[in-house]
Each structure stands twice: as C-alpha cells, then as structure tokens.
matplotlib code that plots the C-alpha trace (Angstrom):
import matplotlib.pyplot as plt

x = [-104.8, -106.7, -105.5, -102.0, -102.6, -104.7, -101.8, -99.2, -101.5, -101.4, -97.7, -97.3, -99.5, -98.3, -94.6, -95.9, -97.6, -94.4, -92.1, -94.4, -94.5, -90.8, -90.5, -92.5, -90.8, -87.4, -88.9, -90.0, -86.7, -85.2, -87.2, -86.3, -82.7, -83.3, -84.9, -82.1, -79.4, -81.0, -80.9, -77.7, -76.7, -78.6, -77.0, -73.5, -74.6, -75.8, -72.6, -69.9, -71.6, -71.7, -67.8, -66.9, -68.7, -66.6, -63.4, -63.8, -64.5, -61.7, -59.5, -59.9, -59.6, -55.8, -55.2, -56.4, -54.2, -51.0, -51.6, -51.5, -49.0, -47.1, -47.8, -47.0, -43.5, -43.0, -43.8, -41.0, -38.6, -39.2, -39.0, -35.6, -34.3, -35.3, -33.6, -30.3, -30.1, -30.3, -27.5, -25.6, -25.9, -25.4, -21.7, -20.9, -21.0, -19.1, -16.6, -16.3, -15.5, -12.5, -11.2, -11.0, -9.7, -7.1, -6.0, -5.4, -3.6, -1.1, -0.3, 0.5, 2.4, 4.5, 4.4, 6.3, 8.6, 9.8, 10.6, 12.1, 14.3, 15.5, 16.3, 18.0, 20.2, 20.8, 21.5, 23.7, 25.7, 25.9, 26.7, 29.8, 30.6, 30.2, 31.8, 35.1, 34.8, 34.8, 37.9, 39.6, 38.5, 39.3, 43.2, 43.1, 41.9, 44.8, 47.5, 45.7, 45.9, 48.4, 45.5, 44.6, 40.5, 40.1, 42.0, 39.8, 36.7, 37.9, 38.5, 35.5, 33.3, 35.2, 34.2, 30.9, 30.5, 31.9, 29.4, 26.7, 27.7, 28.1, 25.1, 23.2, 24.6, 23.0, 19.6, 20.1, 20.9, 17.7, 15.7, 17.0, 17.2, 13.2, 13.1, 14.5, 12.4, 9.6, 9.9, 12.7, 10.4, 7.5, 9.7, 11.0, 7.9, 6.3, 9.4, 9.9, 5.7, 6.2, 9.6, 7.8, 4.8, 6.7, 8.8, 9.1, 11.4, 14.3, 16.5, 19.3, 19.6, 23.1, 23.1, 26.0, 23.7, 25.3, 23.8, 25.5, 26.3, 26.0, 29.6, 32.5, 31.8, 28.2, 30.5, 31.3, 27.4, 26.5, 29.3, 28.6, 30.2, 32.5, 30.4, 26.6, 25.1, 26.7, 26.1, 22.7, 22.0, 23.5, 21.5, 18.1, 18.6, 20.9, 23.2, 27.1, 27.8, 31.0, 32.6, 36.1, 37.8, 35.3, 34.6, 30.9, 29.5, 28.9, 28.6, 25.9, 26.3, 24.0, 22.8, 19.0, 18.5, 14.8, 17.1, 19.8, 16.9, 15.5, 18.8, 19.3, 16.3, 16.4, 19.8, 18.7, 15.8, 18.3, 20.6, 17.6, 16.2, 19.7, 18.7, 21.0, 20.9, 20.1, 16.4, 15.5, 17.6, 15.2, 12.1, 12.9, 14.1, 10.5, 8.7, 11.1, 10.0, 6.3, 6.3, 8.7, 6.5, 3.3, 5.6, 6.6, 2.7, 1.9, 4.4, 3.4, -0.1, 0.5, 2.3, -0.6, -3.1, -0.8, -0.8, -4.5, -3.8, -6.4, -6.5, -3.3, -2.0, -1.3, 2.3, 3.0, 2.2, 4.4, 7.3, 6.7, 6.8, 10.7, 11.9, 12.1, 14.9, 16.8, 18.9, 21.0, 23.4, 22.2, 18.7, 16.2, 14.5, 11.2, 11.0, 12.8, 9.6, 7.2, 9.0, 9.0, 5.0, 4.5, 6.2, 5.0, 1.7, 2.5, 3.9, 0.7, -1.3, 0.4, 0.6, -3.1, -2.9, -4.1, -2.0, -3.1, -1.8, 1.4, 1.5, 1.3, 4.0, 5.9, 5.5, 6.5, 9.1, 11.7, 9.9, 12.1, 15.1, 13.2, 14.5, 17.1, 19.6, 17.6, 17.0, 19.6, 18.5, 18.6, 16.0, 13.9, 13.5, 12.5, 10.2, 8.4, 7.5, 6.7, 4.2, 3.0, 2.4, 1.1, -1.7, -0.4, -1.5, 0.7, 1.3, 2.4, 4.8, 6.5, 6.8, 8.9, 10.7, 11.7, 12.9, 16.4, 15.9, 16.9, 13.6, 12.9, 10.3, 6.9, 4.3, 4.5, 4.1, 7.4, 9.2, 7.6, 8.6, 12.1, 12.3, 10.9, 13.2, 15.9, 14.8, 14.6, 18.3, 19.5, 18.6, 21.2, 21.5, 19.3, 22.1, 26.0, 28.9, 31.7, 34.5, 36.6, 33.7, 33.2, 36.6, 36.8, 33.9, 35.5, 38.7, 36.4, 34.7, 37.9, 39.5, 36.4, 36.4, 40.0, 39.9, 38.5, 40.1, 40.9, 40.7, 43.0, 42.1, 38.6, 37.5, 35.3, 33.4, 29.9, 30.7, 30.7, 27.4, 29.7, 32.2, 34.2, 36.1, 38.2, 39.3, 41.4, 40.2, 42.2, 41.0, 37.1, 34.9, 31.9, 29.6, 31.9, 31.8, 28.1, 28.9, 31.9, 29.4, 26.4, 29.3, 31.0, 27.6, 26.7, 29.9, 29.2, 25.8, 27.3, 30.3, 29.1, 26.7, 25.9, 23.0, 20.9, 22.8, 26.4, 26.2, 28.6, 30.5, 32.3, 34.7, 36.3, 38.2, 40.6, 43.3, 46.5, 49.0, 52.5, 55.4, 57.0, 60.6]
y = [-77.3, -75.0, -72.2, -73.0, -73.2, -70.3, -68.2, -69.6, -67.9, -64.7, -64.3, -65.4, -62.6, -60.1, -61.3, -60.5, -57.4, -56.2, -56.9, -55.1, -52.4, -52.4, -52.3, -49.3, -47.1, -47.9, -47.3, -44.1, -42.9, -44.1, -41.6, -38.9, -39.8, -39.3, -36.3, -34.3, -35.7, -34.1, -31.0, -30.8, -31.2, -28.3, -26.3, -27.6, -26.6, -23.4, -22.4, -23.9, -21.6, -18.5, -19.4, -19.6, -16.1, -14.8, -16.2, -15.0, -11.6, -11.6, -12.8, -10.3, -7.4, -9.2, -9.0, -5.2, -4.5, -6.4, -4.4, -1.2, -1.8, -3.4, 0.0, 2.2, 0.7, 0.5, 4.1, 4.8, 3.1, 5.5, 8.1, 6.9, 6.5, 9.6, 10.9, 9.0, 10.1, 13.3, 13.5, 11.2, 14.0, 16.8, 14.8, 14.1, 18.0, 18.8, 16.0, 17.4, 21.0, 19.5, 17.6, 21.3, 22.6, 19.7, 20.1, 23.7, 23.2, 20.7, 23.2, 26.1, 23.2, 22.5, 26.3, 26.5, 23.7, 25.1, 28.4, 26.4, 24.6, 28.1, 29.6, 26.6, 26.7, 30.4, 29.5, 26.3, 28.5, 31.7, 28.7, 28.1, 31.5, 32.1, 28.5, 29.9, 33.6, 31.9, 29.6, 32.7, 34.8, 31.4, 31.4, 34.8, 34.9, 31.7, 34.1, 37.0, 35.1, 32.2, 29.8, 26.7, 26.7, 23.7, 25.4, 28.3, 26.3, 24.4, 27.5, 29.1, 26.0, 25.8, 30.0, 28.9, 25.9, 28.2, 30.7, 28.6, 26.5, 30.1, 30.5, 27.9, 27.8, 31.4, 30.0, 26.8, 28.7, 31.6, 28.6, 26.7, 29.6, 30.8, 26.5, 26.8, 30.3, 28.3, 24.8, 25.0, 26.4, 24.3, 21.5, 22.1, 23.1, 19.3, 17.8, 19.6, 18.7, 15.2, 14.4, 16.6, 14.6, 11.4, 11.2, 7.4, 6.4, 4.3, 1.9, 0.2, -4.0, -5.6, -8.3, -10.6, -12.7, -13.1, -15.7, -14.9, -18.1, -18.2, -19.7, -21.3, -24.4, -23.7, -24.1, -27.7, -28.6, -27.2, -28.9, -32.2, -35.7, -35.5, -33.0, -34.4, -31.5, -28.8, -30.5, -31.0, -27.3, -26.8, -29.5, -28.0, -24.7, -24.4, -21.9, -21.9, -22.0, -20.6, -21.3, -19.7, -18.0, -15.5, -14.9, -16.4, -16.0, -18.0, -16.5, -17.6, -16.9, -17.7, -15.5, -16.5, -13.9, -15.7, -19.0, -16.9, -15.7, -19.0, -20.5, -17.7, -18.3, -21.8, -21.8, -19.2, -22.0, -25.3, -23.2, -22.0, -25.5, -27.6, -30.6, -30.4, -33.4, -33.9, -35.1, -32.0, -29.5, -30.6, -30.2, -27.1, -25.7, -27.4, -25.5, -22.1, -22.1, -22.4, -19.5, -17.6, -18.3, -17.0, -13.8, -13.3, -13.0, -11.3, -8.3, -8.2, -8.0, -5.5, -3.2, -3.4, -2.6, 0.5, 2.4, 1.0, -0.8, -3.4, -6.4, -7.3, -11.2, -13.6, -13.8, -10.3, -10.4, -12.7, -10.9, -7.8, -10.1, -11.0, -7.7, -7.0, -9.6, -7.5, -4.5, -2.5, -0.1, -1.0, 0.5, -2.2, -2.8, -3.2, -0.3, 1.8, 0.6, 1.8, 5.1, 5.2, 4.7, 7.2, 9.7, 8.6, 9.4, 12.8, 13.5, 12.6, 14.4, 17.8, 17.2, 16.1, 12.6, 9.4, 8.9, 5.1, 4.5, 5.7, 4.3, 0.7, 1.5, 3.2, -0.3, -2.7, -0.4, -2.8, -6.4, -7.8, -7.3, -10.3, -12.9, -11.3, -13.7, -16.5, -15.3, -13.5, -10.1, -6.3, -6.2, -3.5, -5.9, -9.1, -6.7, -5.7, -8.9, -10.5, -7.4, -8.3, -11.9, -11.4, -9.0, -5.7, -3.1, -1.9, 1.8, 0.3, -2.7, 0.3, 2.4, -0.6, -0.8, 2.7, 3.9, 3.1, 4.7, 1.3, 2.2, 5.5, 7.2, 8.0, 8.5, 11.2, 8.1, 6.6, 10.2, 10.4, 6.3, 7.9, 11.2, 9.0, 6.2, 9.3, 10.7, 7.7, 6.6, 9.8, 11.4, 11.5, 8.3, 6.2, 4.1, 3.5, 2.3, 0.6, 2.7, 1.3, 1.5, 5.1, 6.1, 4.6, 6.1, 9.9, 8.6, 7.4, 11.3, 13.7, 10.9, 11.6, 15.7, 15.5, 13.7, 16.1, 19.5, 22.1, 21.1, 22.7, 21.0, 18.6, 18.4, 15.6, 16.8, 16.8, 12.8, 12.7, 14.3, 17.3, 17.7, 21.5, 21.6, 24.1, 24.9, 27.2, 31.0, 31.1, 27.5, 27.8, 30.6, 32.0, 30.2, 27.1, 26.1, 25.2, 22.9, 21.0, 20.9, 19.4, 17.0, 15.7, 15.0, 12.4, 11.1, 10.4, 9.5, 6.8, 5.2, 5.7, 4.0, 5.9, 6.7, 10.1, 12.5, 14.4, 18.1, 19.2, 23.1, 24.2, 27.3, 30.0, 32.6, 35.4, 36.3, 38.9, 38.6, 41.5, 41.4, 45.0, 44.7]
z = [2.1, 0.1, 2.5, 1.4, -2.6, -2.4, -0.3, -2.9, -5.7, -3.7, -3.7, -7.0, -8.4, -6.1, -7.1, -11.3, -10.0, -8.4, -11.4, -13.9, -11.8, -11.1, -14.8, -15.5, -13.3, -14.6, -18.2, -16.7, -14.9, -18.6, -20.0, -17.3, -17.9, -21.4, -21.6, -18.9, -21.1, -24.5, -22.5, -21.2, -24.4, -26.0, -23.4, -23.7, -27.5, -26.9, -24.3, -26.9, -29.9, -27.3, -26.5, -30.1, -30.8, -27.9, -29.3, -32.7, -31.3, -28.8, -32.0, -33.9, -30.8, -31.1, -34.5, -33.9, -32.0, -32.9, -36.6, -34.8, -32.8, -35.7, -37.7, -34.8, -34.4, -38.6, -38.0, -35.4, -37.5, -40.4, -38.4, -36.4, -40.6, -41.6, -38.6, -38.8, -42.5, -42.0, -39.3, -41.7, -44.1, -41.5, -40.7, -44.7, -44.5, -41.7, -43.0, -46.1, -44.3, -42.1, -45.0, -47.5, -43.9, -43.6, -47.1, -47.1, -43.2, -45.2, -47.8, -45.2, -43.6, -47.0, -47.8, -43.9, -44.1, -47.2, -45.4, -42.1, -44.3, -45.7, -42.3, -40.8, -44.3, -43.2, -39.7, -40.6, -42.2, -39.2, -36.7, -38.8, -39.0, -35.4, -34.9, -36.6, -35.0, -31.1, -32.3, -33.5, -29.8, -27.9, -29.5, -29.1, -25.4, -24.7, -25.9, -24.4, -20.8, -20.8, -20.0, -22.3, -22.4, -20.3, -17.0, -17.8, -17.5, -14.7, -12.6, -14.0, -12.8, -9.6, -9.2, -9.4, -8.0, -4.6, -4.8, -5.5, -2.4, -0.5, -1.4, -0.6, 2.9, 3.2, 2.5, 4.0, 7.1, 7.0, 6.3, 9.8, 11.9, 10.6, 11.6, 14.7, 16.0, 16.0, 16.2, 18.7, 21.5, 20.6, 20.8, 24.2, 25.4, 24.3, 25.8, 29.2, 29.7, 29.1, 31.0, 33.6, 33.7, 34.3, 37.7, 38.0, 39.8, 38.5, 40.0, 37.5, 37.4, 36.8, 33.8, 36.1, 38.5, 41.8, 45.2, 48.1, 50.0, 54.4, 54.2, 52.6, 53.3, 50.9, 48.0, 48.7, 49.0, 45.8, 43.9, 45.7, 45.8, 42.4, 41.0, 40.8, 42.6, 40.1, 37.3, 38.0, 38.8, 35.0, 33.4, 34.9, 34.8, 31.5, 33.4, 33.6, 37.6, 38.3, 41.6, 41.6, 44.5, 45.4, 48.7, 49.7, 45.9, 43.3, 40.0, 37.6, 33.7, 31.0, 27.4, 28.8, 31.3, 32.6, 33.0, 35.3, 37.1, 37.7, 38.8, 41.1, 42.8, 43.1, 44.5, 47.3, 48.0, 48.2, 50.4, 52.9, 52.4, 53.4, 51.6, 48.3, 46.2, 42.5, 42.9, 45.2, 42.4, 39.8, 41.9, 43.1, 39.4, 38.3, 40.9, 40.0, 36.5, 36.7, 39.2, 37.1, 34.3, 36.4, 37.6, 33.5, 32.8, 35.5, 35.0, 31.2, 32.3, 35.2, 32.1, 29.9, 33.1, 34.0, 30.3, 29.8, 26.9, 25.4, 23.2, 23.4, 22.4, 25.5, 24.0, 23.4, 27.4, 28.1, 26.2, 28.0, 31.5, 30.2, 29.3, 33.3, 33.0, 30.3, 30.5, 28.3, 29.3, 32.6, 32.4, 33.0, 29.3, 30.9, 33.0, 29.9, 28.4, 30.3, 30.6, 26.7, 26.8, 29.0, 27.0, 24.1, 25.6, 26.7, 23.2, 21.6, 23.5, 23.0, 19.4, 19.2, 18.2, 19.5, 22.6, 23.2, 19.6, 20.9, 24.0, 22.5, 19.9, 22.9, 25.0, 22.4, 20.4, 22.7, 22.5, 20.3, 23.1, 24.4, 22.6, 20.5, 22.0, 20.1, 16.7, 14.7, 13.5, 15.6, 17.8, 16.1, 13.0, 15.7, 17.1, 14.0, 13.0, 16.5, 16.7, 13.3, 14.0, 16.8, 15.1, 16.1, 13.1, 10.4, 11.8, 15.4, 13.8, 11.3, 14.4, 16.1, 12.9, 12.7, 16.0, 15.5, 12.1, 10.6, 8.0, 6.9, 9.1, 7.3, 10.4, 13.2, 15.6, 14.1, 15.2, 18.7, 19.7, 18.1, 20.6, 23.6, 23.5, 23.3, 25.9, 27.8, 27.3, 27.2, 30.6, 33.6, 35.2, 32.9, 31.4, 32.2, 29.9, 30.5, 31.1, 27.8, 25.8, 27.4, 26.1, 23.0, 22.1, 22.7, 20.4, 18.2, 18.3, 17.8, 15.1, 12.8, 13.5, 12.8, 9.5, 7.8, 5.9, 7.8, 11.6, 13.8, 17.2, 18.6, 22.0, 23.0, 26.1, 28.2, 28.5, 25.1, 24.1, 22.6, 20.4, 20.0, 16.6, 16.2, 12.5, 10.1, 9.8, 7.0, 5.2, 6.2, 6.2, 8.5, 6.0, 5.5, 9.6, 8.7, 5.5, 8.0, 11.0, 9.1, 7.7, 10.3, 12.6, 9.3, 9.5, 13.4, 12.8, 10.1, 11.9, 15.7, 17.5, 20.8, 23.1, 22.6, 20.2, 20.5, 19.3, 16.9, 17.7, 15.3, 16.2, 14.1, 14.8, 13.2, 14.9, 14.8, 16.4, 16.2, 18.4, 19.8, 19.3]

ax = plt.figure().add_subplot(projection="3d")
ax.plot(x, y, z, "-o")
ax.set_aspect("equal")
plt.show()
C-alpha cells in the first residue's frame, strides 16, 4: 500500500516537473521567435530604405534624360522652322519673279493680239479682193473653154483620181513582185517538205450506207410478218431502212452517221446469224452500240497516240473516234484530220514554232464536223467552243475558229491549220463533187468574170481551179488587168464557196488587123 501512494507521488511530481519545464522552453523559443522577427524587420527596414535610395536615383536619371531628349527634339524643331522659313522666303521670291515675268508676257500678249488683229483686218480684206479676182478668172476661164466650173472639177478629179489609181497599181505591183521573189520560194519550199514528208495513203468512204443481202428472199426476213422486223430495226437503231427494187441491197439512210454504222453492222450480224425477230434486233443493236462505242474511243485514242498528243479530254477523244464516220466531199473527216496534223507539224517545224501546238490545232480544226448535224451553227464555230469547253487553250480554239477564215486570223498557227486543211482538200484525189455541183460551180465562175466592165470572153478551166478572162485592150490597160484581177478573185472569194483556191488570169492583148484588097 505504501508502495502504491508513494509511486502515485512520484508521477505526480514528475508530471509538475515536466509541465514547468515544458513551459520554459516555450517561453524560451517565444523569445527566439521574438528576437528573429525584430530582425527580419530591421532588415526588411534596412533593404526598403536602400530601394527607395535606388529609386530616387534611378528617377531622377529619367527625368535626365526625358529633359534632354525633350530639349534635343525642341532643338530640331527650331531648326526644321528656321529651315522651312527660309525656303518659304526663297519661293515668295521666285514667286514674285514669275508673277513680274507673267505680267510683262500678258502685255507682249495684248501688244500681239493688237497687231494679229491688224493683219487678219488686212488679210480679210486681200481674201476679198482675191475672192472677186478668181470669180472674174473663173467667168472668164467658162467663156474661155465652154465648161461650167463644176464639169471642170469633175473631169479634173476624175484626171486624178486615174493617175493616182495608175499609180498605185505601179507600187502595189513592185511591192508584190519584191513579195513574191522571196516569199514565193520560201513558201513552196515549206510546202513541197511537208506534203513530201506525208505519204499516207488514202482511201475515200461513201456517206450512202449499203448491206448486201445473200438473196432476195433476205428482204422478206428483215421486213417480217406485217412489218415487225423492219420496224424494229428503225426503232433501235433510229435509221430509215429502205427496201425498194434493188437488186440484193438494202439501203440504210440516216443524218447520224455512227447510227448508219451501227445498223449496218447489226444487220450483217442478224443475216449471218438467221434468227431475225424483234427481241434478237434489239440485242444485237445493244451489243452493236457498246462495241461501236469502245471502237469510237479507241480510234480517237489511237489519233492522239499517233501525233503524240497529251492531255487531251475523254470527250474530245470520243469526238475524234466519230469523225471516221464523217466525210465531206468524200474524204474521210477523220483521216483529213490527221493528214491536217501532220502538216501542220511539218509547217511548224520549218517555220520554227511549236509543232505539237499545231498538231493539236491541226487534229481538232474539224471536231465540230462531229456533231454538226445536231447543233445548228458551221462547224468551225461548234468546234471552237467544244475545244473550249472541253479546256483546250485560247490560241488552239481561235485556230479552230479561223481556218475557214470565218474570224480574222491574228496567230501564225491560225494561217498554218488554214494552208494545211488547203492542202489537204485541195490535192488530186482527196475529195470529189457531184457532177451538178461540179458544173454549177464553173457557171457560177465565168457569170462573175463576165459581170464586170470590160470582159471580152472567161474560161473556166483546170476543173475549176482556174479562170482565163480575156478583156478589152482598148477599155483596160496593162496596169488596169491587175485592179480587175484582184477584183474579181474577191468577188469569188465572196459569192463562192469551193475547195482550195481558183487562180484568176487575166489576158490583154493589142491587136491590128488590115485587109489587102
């Protein structure tokens, strides 16, 4: 028991003993705390009064330097002032100069006018004077020659107006004969190298579409039981077929010429195949026109490989693939094409200029002959702007344009597609008229030569590429036959429309002619 009270004693005192001690330290670290604090302070003291000495200082380095600046600019100014007024007072000067200049111009002006007005008094009155004196020489020169003055001037205009016309002719004539020494040559020479260069050969396509039949008795089959067969040819294909008394032919005729191919073909297939009935017409004209579709592409595309031409629109292909089922005159439009690119090519070449340019104007110069049985315009114009939808550039579509001469030419491309699509139709065997056309084309040729003043006789020969005119000795002179020849060839080129060109020959001659009694 005492153990235990004497224990609790212990840790009571030792509980006292540890709180007083507890106690002091904390009174202690108090007094630590204090003491760093106080400091801190005297140093946040001491660094705020070192700031505010830098501050003032760095202040007034500012104020320094704004005032000099400040006095340095006021400075400028004066100077830029002092400056400015004195070339204020330099122009004042020179203002005052050209106005004393100006005034004493405006009196030699007044002094002048003064004296103008005196002279054109003095020539007012001369005019007059020589006003009357021609009147009097003008009577005098009526009585003198019988003439009033207005047939005199009318012959004396017409006097000149012939020499002046004489004379042009001389010049107009040194000028085309200098011309003609030496473009003439050059010209062959450019033309002989590229017809020389191209020998393709050339074989010509009728437009009438023709499908020989085995026999007589074909003609029955393709008409059918009251007509279905026939009429579903017609419906499919979109092509007039005309059975008539022909011999073992039927005759197929449509504007479209890739629809007359199609219905040739697939007529030749029904009649190989036997089995003619309306369902087998429309799969075999099905079947026709996807593979004349493919054939269409595949000849536009074989062009383009041949001349080497690039980036040209899938549609513009496909056009070129239908020109081998157009002619014209009986030249096939798409071989005529390629002939035309070729030449083109050569041309370009010779003269230095791009020839693939050339070649693509040459190739396309016909495309709008493609379709120009569905849109209403000439086919140069439907051309043009086919190439220029289709992306072509501006110098190709103005080359299309122009080679008919329907636009004035402004590029040397637009003359070469001219000159090879001449050549093209114009060389032997390339193209064939009909034999009225053919004739009425030569009427139309000596009716124009003979209409004007003059003509004696015309001879339209050479197949019409030539006309020989023979005129008046007495009613046209050596130096008139070139002002009649120049003018009948417009009036040609104006009312005719003819492959290549038709040279003009005017003939005079003098002759005399006595009898011996």
């Amino acid at each position: 028991m005492d153990t235990i009270i004497i224990s609790a004693i212990s840790f009571i005192i030792a509980v006292v003993i540890g709180f007083a001690l507890a106690r002091l330290v904390q009174k202690k670290k108090i007094g630590e705390y204090e003491k760093i604090g106080k400091k801190i302070l005297e140093d946040a003291k001491k660094e705020a009064d070192v700031l505010i000495r830098e501050g003032s200082l760095q202040a007034k380095d500012i104020v320094l330097q704004a005032k000099n600046e400040l006095e340095q600019e006021i400075k400028a100014r004066r100077q830029e002032l002092q400056n400015t007024e004195k070339r204020l007072a330099q122009k004042e000067s020179n203002l005052d100069k050209k106005i004393d200049l100006i005034d004493k111009k405006e009196d030699d002006l007044a002094r002048k006018d003064r004296e103008i007005a005196q002279k054109q008094s003095l020539l007012d009155t001369k005019i007059r004077e020589n006003e009357s004196l021609i009147m009097k020489g003008k009577e005098r020169l009526e009585k003198i020659s019988g003439l009033t003055a207005e047939e005199a001037k009318k012959m004396l205009m017409q006097a000149m107006e012939d020499e002046a016309k004489y004379e042009s002719m001389k010049i107009i004539k040194k000028i085309e004969e200098e011309a003609k020494e030496k473009a003439d040559k050059k010209a062959k020479e450019i033309i002989a190298f590229a017809i020389q260069r191209y020998a393709g050969d050339y074989v010509g396509e009728d437009t009438v579409s023709v499908v020989p039949l085995p026999n007589e008795e074909m003609k029955g089959r393709i008409i059918g039981r009251e007509g279905r067969n026939i009429r579903a040819l017609e419906a499919a294909t979109g092509v007039d077929i005309i059975i008539d008394d022909t011999p073992e032919a039927v005759i197929l005729s449509c504007f479209n010429p890739v629809r007359r191919e199609v219905a040739r073909i697939s007529i030749e297939r029904l009649i190989s195949d036997g089995r003619i009935h309306p369902a087998r017409i429309e799969e075999i004209v099905s079947k026709v026109a996807e593979e004349m579709e493919e054939k269409i592409k595949d000849s536009g595309e074989q062009a383009v490989f041949d001349l080497g031409i690039h980036n040209v629109h899938p549609e513009i292909i496909k056009l070129l693939g239908r020109l081998k089922f157009r002619s014209s005159y009986a030249q096939n439009i798409y071989q005529h094409s390629l002939e035309v690119a070729f030449i083109c090519g050569a041309i370009a070449s010779e003269l230095r200029i791009s020839p693939k340019d050339a070649k693509r104007a040459g190739l396309l110069h016909d495309i709008g002959k493609a379709v120009d049985h569905e849109i209403e315009g000439s086919h140069a114009t439907i051309g043009a702007d086919l190439a220029k939808k289709y992306g072509e550039n501006e110098e190709i579509v103005h080359a299309i344009l122009a080679h008919h001469e329907d636009v004035e030419t402004i590029s040397l491309l637009d003359v070469i597609v001219q000159a090879a699509d001449a050549l093209s139709g114009a060389r032997p065997g390339a193209r064939r008229e009909m034999l009225e056309t053919y004739i009425k084309r030569l009427d139309e040729l000596e009716r124009i030569a003979n209409g004007f003043q003059g003509v004696e006789k015309s001879y339209a020969i050479q197949a019409g590429r030539e006309i020989r005119i023979v005129v008046n000795s007495e009613k046209i002179s050596d130096d008139g036959i070139n002002v009649i020849s120049r003018d009948i060839a417009k009036k040609i080129e104006t009312d005719l429309s003819y492959p290549g060109q038709i040279k003009v020959v005017v003939i005079r001659e003098t002759r005399a002619i006595e009898y011996a009694k």
